[in-house]
C-alpha positions, 0 to 999 in steps of 0.5 A: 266062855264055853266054846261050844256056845252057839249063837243067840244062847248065852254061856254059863259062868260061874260067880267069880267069872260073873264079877270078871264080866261085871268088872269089864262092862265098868271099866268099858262105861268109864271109859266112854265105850257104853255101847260096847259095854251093853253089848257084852251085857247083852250077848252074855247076859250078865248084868252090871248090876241087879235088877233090885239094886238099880231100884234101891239107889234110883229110890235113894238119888231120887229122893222117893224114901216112901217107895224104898221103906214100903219095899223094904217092908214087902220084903222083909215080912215076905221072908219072914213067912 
């Protein structure tokens, strides 16, 4: 983290300090400690997991394939143009 980061602004970090991040907040959530996982989240601004991929497994645990296979489609010809 930077050392000069004040308070309230988030530090930058590179990709592989990112997933360091990521790794840290999932271990804290197996080990119960969920509170303190969001806040690491929260003050560092790095996500357990992207927003488009939390949509992506809810589709699929909750069974809504119509929703999963109309992004996919959305997404798909959005690239192509």
């Amino acid at each position: 983290m930077d050392s000069g980061s004040q308070a309230g602004q988030q530090p930058g970090f590179s990709k592989g300090n990112k997933e360091i991040v990521r790794m840290i907040e999932q271990y804290l959530r197996d080990q119960g400690l969920e509170d303190v996982a969001q806040s690491i989240e929260k003050r560092t601004g790095v996500s357990q997991e992207d927003g488009s991929i939390k949509d992506f497994r809810d589709c699929i645990t909750t069974g809504n394939f119509k929703k999963l296979f109309h992004r996919e489609r959305v997404e798909v010809q959005s690239s192509e143009k």
